[in-house]
C-alpha positions in Angstrom: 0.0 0.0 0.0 1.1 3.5 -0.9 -0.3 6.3 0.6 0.0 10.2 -1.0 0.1 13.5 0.8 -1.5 15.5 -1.6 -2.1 18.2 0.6 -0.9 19.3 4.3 -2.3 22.6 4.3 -4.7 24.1 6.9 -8.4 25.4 5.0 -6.3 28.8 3.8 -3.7 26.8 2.2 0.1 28.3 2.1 0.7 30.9 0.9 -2.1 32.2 2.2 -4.0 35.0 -0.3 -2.9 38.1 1.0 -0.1 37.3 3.2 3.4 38.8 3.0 4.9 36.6 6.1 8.4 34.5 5.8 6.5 31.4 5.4 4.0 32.5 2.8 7.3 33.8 1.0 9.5 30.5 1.7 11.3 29.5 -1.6 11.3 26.1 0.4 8.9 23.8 -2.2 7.7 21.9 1.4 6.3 25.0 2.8 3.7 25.7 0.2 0.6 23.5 1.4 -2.9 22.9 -0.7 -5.8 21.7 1.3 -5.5 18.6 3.2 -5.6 15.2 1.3 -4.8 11.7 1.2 -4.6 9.7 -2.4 -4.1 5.8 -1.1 -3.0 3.3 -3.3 -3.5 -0.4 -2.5 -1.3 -3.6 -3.7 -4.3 -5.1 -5.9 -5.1 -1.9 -7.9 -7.2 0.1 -5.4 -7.6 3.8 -5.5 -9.1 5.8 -3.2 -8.6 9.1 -1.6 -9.6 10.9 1.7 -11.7 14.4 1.2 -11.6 16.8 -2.1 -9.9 19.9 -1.4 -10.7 23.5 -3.7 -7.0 21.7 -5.2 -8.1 18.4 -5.9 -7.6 19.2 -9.8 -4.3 20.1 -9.7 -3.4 17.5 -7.1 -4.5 15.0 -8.9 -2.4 15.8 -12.5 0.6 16.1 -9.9 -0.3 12.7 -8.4 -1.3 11.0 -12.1 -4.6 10.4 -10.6 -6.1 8.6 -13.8 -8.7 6.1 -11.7 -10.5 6.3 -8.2 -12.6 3.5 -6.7 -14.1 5.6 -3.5 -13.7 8.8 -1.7 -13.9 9.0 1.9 -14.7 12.1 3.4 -13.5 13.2 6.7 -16.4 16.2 7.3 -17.8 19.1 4.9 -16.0 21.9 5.6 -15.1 23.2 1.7 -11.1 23.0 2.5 -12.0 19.3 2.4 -15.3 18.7 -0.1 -15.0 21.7 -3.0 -13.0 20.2 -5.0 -15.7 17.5 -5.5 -17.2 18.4 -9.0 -13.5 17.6 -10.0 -13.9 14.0 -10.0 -15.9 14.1 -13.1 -13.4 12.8 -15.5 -12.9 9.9 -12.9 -16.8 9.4 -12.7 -17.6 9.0 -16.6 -17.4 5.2 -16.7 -18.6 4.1 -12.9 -19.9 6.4 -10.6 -17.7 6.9 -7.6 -19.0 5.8 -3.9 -18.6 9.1 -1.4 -18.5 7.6 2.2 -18.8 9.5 5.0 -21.2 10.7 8.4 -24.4 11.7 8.2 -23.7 15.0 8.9 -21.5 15.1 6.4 -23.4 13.5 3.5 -26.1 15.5 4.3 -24.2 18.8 3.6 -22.7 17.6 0.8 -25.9 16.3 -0.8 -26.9 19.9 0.0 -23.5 21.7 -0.9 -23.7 20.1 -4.5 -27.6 19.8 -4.6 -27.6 20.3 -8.8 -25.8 16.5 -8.8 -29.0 15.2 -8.0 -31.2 16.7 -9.8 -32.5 16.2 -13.4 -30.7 19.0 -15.3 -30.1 19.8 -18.8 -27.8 17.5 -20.8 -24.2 19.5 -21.4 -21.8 20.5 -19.1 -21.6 17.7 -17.1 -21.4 16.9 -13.3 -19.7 14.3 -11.1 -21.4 10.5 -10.7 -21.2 10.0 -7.3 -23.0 7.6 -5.0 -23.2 9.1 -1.2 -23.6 6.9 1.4 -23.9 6.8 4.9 -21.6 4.7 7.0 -22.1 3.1 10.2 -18.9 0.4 9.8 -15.8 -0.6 7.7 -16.0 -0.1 4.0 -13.9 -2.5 2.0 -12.1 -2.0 -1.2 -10.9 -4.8 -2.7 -8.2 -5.9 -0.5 -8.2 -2.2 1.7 -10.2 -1.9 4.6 -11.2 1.8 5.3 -12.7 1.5 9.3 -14.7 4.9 10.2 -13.1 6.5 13.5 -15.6 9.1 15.4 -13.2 12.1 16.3 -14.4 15.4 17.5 -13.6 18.8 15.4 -14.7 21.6 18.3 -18.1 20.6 18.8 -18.5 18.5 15.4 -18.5 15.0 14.7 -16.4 14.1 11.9 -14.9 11.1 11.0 -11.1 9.6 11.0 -10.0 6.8 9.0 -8.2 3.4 9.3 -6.5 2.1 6.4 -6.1 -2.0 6.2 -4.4 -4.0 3.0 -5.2 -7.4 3.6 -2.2 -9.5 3.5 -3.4 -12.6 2.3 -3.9 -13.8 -1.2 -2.0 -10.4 -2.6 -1.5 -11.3 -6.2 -1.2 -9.1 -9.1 -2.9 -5.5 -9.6 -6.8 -6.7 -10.1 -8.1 -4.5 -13.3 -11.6 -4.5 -12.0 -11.3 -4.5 -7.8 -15.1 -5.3 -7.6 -14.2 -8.8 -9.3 -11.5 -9.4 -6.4 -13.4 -11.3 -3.5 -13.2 -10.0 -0.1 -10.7 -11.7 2.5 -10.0 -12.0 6.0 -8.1 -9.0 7.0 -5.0 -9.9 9.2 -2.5 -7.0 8.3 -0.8 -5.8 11.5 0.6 -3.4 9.5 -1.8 -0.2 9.0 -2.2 3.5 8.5 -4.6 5.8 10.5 -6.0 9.0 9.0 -7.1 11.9 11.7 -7.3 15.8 10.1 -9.0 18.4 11.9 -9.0 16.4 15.2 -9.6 18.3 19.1 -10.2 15.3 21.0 -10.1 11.6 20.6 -13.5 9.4 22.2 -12.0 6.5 24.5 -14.0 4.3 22.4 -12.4 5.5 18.9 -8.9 4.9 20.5 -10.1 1.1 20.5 -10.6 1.5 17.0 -7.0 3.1 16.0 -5.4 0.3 17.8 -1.6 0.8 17.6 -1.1 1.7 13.4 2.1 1.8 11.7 1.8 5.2 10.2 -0.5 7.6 12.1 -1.5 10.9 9.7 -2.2 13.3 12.1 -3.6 17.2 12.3 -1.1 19.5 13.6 -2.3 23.0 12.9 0.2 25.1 14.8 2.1 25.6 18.2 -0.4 27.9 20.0 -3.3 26.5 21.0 -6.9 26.4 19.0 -10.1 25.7 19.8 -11.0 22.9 17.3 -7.7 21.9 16.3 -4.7 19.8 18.1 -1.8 22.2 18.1 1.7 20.2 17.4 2.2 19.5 21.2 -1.1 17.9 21.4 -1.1 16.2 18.5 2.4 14.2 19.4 0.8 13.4 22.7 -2.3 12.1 21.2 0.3 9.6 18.9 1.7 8.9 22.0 -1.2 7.9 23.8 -2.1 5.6 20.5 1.2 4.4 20.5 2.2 4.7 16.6 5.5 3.8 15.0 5.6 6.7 12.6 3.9 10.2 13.0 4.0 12.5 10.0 2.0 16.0 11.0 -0.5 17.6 8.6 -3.4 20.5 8.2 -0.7 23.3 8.8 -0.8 26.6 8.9 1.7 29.3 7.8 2.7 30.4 11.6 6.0 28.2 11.1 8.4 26.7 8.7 8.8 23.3 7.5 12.2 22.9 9.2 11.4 24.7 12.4 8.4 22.0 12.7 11.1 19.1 12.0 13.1 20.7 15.2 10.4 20.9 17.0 9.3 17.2 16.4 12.8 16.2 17.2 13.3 18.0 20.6 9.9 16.8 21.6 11.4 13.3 21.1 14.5 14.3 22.7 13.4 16.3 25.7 11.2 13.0 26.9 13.5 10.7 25.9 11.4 8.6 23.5 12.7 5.4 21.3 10.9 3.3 18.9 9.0 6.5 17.2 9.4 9.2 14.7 7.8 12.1 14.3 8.0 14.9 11.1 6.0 17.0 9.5 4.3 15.9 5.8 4.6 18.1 3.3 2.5 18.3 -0.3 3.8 15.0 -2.5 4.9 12.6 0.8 5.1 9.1 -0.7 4.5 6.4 2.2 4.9 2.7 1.3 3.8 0.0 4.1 
C-alpha cells in the first residue's frame, strides 16, 4: 500500500491570499501546502482518496490520478469537499461511492444539490453515490474502518486504512471482481485531520497503526484543532510507530516544525517512534 500526501495545508492553504509573512514567501517547495488530502493506493489496484480539497484538480495531474474506486470524506467543511465536481473525469465510466457521516453526507448532498437533480444534458457533473456509513467499507483488498473524532463541537470522521495481506497477487483490473478476504495485516495506517479530541471508544478503533497521519495545525493553541504539542501526545497515547504531521498553517516553517518534532522526542526521551511534519507529494509505502 502507498499512501500520498497531496495536501498538508490548513483550509487557507500556504501561501495564504494576501499574506506577506516569511513562510508564505518560503522558496522552500515543502512550505507551500494545498488543502489537506490523502490519495491511497492499494497492492491489488485500489484507488481511493480521503476528502476533495478547492485543489483536488491540480493535485490529482501532480499525483497521475487517472482512476479512483471511492472517496472517503473526513467532514464538509469546503477545505475538504470543494473540490468534488473535480472527480468528473474519474466518474464517466462508474460512478464513484462518497463515504462518509451523516452529517456530512447531508451537507454535501446539499452543498452540490444540482448532482442530484435532473438538469439539462451538457456540461456535465460528477457520478457520485453518497452513502452513509455506520462500519468498515472494504475496497478490494483495503479496509477503510470509520473513526468518530471530535472537530470543536463537530462530529467528523477519522480513517483506518487495512491491506489485507493474504492472497495479494497481481494488480486486479476491475477490484469489484477481487473477493473480499479476511483482513490480518498488523501493518496499518490511521488518517485523523482536523481532530480536538479523541473518544475512548475511537482509540479502541485506532489500535496501535504503523503510520498515524495526524492534524497538527500550529504551536499555540486552537479551539478545534490539536496544536503540534497535542497532537504528538495524542500519537503517543495511540502508540504509533511513525507520526508525519499535517493541516498546517503558515505560523512556522517546514524545518522549524522538523526541530520541533525532534526536541519533543529528545526532551522526553522517547525510542521506537518518529515524528515529522508531511509536506505536499509525501510518498508512504507500508
Amino acid at each position: 500500500m502507498k499512501l500520498t500526501i497531496l495536501g498538508s495545508g490548513t483550509s487557507h492553504g500556504v501561501p495564504v491570499v494576501g499574506c506577506d509573512c516569511p513562510i508564505c514567501r518560503s522558496e522552500d517547495p515543502r512550505d507551500k501546502r494545498m488543502r489537506a488530502s490523502l490519495y491511497i493506493e492499494g497492492d491489488r489496484g485500489e484507488k481511493a482518496i480521503i476528502d476533495t480539497g478547492p485543489e483536488f484538480r491540480l493535485q490529482a495531474i501532480r499525483a497521475g490520478i487517472k482512476k479512483l474506486d471511492g472517496i472517503f470524506l473526513t467532514h464538509a467543511h469546503a477545505d475538504h469537499v470543494h473540490g468534488l465536481d473535480d472527480v468528473r473525469p474519474l466518474s464517466r465510466e462508474t460512478p464513484l461511492p462518497v463515504y462518509g457521516n451523516d452529517e456530512t453526507i447531508s451537507e454535501m448532498k446539499e452543498r452540490f444539490s444540482y448532482v442530484f437533480k435532473e438538469t439539462q444534458r451538457g456540461g456535465g457533473k460528477p457520478r457520485i453515490t453518497p452513502t452513509v456509513v455506520s462500519g468498515p467499507v472494504i475496497l478490494g483488498g483495503l479496509t477503510f474502518t470509520p473513526i468518530p473524532v471530535k472537530h470543536g463541537m463537530l462530529d467528523i470522521l477519522g480513517w483506518k486504512i487495512e491491506e489485507k495481506t493474504a492472497d495479494i497477487g497481481a494488480a486486479a483490473t476491475d477490484v469489484a471482481e477481487k473477493a473480499p478476504l479476511p483482513c490480518v495485516s498488523k501493518i496499518f495506517a490511521v488518517y485523523l485531520t482536523d481532530t480536538s479530541e479523541i473518544p475512548a471508544a475511537s482509540r479502541k478503533i485506532i489500535g496501535k497503526p504503523t503510520v498515524l497521519i495526524i492534524g497538527a495545525l500550529r504551536i499555540r493553541p486552537h479551539e478545534t484543532h490539536f496544536s503540534f504539542e497535542q497532537a504528538l501526545n495524542a500519537a503517543l497515547e495511540i502508540g504509533a510507530e511513525k507520526v508525519w504531521l499535517t493541516h498546517i498553517c503558515h505560523d512556522c516553517f517546514h524545518g522549524e516544525i522538523i526541530d520541533y518534532c525532534r526536541n519533543f522526542i529528545k526532551e522526553r526521551g522517547l525510542t521506537g517512534i518518529s515524528a515529522e511534519p508531511s509536506f505536499d507529494g509525501l510518498e508512504i509505502t507500508l
